[in-house]
N, C-alpha and C positions, 0 to 999 in steps of 0.2 A: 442382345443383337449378335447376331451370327458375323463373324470376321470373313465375307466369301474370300479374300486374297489370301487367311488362311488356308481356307480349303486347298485353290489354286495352286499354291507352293504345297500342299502336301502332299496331290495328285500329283503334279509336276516330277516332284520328285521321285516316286515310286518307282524301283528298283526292277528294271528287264525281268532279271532272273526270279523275282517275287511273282508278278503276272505268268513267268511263262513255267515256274514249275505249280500253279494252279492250274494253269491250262494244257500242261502234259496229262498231268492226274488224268484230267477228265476226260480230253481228246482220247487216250489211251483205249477206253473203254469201249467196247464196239455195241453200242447200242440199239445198230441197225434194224428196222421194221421193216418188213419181217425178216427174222424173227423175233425182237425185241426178251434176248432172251438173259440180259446182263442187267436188267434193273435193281438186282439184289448187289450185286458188285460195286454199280452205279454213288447208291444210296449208305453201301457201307465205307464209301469214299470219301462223299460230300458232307456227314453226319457230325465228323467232329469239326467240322469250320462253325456250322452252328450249336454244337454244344458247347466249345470253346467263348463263344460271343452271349451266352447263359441263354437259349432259345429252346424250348419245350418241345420237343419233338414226338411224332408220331406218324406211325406208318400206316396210311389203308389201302384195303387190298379191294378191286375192281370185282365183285363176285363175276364167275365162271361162267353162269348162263347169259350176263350180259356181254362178258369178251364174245362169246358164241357166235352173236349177230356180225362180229365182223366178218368172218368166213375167209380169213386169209392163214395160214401156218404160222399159228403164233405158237411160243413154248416159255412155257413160265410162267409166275404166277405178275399181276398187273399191278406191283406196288409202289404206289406213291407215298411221297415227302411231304408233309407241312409241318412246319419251323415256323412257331408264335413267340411274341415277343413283347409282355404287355408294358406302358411305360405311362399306364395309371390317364392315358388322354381319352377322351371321350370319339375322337376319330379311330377308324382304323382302314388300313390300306391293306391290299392281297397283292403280293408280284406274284404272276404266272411264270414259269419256263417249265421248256418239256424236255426230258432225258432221250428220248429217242431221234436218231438221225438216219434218213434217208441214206440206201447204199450205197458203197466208193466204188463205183465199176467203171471202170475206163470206156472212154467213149470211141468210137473206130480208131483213129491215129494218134488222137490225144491220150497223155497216160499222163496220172499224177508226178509233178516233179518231186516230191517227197512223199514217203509213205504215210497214206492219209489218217491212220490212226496212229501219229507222231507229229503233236503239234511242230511247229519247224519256222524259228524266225530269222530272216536273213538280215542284213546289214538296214537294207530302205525301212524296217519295220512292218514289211508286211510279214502274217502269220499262214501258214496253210494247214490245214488238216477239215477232216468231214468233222462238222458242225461248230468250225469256231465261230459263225457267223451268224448258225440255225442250229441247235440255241443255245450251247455248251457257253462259248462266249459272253455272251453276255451273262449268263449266271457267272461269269468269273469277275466279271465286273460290279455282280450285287453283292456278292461277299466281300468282294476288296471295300465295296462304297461302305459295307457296313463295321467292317473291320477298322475304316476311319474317324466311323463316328463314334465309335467305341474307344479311339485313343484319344479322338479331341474331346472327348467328354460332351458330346453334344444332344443335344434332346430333342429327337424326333415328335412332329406334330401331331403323329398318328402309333396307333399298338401296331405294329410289325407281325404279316403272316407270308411266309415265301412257300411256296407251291412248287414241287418239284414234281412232276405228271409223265404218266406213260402215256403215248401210244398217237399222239397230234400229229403226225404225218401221214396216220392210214383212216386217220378218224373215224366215226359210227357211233364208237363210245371211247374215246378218249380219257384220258385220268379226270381231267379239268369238269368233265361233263358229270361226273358221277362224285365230284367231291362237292360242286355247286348243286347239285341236287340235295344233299347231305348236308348243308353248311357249313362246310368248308372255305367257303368265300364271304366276305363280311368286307364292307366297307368300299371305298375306290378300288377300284380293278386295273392295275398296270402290267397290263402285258411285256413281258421282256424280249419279246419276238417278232422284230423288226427292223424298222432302220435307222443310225444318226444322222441320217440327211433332213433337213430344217423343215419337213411335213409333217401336220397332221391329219391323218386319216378320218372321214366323216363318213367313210362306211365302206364295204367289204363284199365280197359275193361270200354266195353259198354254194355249196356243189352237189351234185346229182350224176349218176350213172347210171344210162340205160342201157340194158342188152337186148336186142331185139334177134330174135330164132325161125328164121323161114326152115320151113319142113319140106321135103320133097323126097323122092323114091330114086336109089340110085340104080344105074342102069350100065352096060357097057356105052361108051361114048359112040361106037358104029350102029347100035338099036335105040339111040336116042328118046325115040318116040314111045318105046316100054318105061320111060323112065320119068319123072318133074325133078326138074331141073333147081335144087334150093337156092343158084345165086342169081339165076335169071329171073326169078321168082320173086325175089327183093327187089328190085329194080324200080317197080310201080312203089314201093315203100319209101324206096331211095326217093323218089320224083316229090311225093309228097313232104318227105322229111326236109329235103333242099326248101321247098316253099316255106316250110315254117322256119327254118334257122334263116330267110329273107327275112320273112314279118318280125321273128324276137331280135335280130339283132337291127335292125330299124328303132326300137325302143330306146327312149334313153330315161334316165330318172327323172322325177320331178326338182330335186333339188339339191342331189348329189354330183359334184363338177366328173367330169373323166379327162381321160385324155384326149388331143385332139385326134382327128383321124389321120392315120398314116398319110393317107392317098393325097385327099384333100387342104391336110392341117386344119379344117376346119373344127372349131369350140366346139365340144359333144359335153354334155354328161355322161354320169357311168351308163354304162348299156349294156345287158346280158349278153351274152355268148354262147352258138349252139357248134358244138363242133364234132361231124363225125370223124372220130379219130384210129379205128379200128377195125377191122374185114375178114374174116377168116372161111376160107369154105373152097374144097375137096383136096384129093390127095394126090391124084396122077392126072394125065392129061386127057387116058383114054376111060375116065370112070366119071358118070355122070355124079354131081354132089349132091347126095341126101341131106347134108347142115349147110346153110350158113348163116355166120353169129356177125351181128355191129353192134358196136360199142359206141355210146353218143355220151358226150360230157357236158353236162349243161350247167352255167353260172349264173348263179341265181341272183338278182339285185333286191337290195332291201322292198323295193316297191313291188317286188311280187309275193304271189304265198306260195308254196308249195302245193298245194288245192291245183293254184290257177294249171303252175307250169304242167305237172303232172296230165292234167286233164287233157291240154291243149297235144299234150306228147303224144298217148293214147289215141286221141281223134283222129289225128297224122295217122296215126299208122293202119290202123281200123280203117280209114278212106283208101291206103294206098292196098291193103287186104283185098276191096272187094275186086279190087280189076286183077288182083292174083293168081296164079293157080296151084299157089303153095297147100300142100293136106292140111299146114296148121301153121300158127306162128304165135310164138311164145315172146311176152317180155316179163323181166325184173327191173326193180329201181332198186338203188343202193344210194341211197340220201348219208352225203359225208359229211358235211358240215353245212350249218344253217349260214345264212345272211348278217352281217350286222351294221346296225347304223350307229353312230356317233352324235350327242348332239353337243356339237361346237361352243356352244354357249355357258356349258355348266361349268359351275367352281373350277373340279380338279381340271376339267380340259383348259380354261383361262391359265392356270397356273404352271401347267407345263406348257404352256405358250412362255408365259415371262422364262420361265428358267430354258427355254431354247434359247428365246431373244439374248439372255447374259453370257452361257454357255458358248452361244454362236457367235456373238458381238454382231448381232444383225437386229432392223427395226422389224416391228412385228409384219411390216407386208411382204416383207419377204419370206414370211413361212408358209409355204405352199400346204391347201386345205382343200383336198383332194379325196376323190373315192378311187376303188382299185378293186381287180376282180382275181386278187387272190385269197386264199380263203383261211381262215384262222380259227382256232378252236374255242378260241373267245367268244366266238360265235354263238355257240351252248351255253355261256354264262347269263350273255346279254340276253337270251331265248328265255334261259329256267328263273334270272332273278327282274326280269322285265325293266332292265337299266339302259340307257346309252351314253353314259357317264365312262368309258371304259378307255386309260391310255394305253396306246400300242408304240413303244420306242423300243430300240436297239442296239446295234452294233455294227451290222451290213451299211454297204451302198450299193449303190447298179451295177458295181465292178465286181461285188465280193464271188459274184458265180454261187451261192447257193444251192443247193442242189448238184451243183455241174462239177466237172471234174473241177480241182486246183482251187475247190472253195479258198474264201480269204480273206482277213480282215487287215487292218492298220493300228500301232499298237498306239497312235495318235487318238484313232477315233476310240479306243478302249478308254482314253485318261477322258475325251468327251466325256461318256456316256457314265464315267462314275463317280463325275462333277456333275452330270445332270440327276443321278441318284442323291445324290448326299445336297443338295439344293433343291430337289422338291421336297426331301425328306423333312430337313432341318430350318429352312431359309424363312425370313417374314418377308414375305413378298406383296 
């Protein structure tokens, strides 16, 4: 029987300066996509925590033609980490985290209070640097969790395989996507790329980008009528496009909760989202524009398919085409990451429910069971091994700013989250 108030007092105790020179290491490294060009740096940083803890290491590499399909400035080669760990049990578990972090660019008046590639802990315990929250962080939490099971001599329910993956922030083809294609992933799937707030997640969006290209002839803006005009030309595209982002986000899922509505507060499920977020077209004020390009982002709910959205996208624009007088108009899709649903009810999801409930000291209705339309590259796992058996937990909460300037975590919610590792690991629940 597992002593959890061991555990308890071992987390407890664990030493500032132990967490935060693992979290220097790794903060340090500027992983940022694009260009994700330190995953070699990365990888010869993090390698002896698990070869020290006796875990089988092996590096695969993304082949070339599939980074391609991203079409963003990448440099380097796409090499991910898996650390096996077999312990002779007939289960086995995969934690995901991804080595790559979104850029530290100051936002207009805001500027990082510490140099975001220098993790940085002040007295209250909060941490700041880019990705202690997405997803550096939390991987410093899974070696600590593991580094304790390895001193209390404890024995894991499952063979241990931790995943360390490039490229989850610009997805297309992701590390995670092409090691799960590969089997690389074997057994419960826990993602480490999320939050310690007492939710679990029952499903996910997926994401989509379209460009849409009205054509037209440019002209001096005083001889107008020698010219077509490309952004007045979108306009009929625009009208039809606003129609549909009415009707998709009208939608809500069959049996995935969401948020309420801002306006209203009224109970929604998850509901897709069509947003044009993008507009680019001409250069001066006296030259008629021959381009203009929109950008539309659309999040995909597990209850649609990529078929449906796709089409419905297409139709929109092809209707707002005929009343155009654009010479042509061009779209792309850039499909980032698929949809994922969860189903609430399987083994491992029940059991990181109990170990929130002890972790949290809360009864089980107070863990909020919720969908969300952000999007994760778990998404490709649950796609290629046809599972929704997948846990998503963390390190964040709504404060940590992720992505935004002054990311941040709490080194309170760190001891959380590596008492919730080392008790689903170890615990008879």
């Amino acid at each position: 029987m597992v002593d959890l108030n061991k555990i308890y007092e071992e987390v407890d105790n664990l030493d500032r300066e132990r967490i935060m020179d693992l979290m220097r290491s790794l903060i340090s490294i500027d992983t940022s996509v694009p260009p994700g060009n330190s995953y070699r740096k990365y990888i010869d940083t993090i390698s002896p925590y698990f070869k020290e803890l006796k875990y089988d290491l092996e590096e695969v590499i993304v082949p070339e033609e599939l980074i391609n399909q991203i079409l963003l400035p990448l440099e380097g080669p796409r090499i991910n980490l898996v650390a096996t760990k077999e312990f002779g049990i007939k289960k086995n578990i995969t934690f995901c985290g991804h080595m790559d972090v979104v850029p530290a660019t100051n936002e207009g008046s805001q500027k990082w209070k510490f140099p975001p590639f220098e993790a940085t802990m002040i007295k209250s315990g909060k941490i700041y640097g880019r990705g202690v929250g997405d997803n550096k962080g939390p991987m410093v939490c899974l070696i600590i969790a593991l580094q304790i099971i390895d001193k209390l001599n404890l024995r894991p329910k499952y063979n241990i395989r931790v995943l360390n993956c490039t490229d989850e922030e610009i997805g297309v083809y992701p590390g995670i996507r092409y090691l799960a294609e590969h089997g690389y992933v074997q057994g419960t799937v826990f993602s480490i790329d999320y939050s310690i707030e007492p939710i679990i997640l029952m499903g996910t969006a997926g994401d989509l980008e379209i460009e849409v290209e009205t054509i037209g002839r440019s002209s001096h803006s005083g001889l107008s009528l020698l010219g077509v005009n490309a952004l007045e030309e979108m306009v009929t595209i625009l009208v039809e496009l606003m129609k549909l982002k009415k009707n998709v986000e009208s939608r809500q899922s069959i049996d995935i909760p969401g948020f309420p509505d801002p306006k209203t507060k009224e109970k929604r499920n998850l509901s897709p989202l069509f947003n044009l977020d993008i507009i680019k077209s001409g250069e001066k004020a006296n030259i008629i524009p021959d381009i203009c390009k929109l950008t539309i982002n659309r999040r995909i709910i597990p209850d649609e398919t990529i078929e449906e959205v796709t089409k419905e996208i297409i139709d929109a624009i092809e209707l707002g085409k005929t009343k155009s007088n654009a010479l042509d108009v061009k779209i792309s899709f850039k499909y980032s990451y698929p949809p994922l649903k969860v189903d609430i009810n399987s083994p491992e999801i029940k059991r990181i429910s109990k170990v929130i409930q002890l972790v949290h000291k809360i009864p089980e209705e107070k863990i909020r069971k919720t969908g969300m339309t952000l999007t994760f590259d778990v998404g490709f796992v649950a796609q290629i091994l046809k599972t929704q058996e997948i846990i998503l937990r963390g390190v964040a909460t709504a404060g940590s700013n992720t992505h935004g300037v002054n990311e941040t975590i709490r080194l309170k919610n760190i001891k959380k989250f590596i008492k919730e590792i080392i008790i689903f690991l170890c615990a008879d629940l």
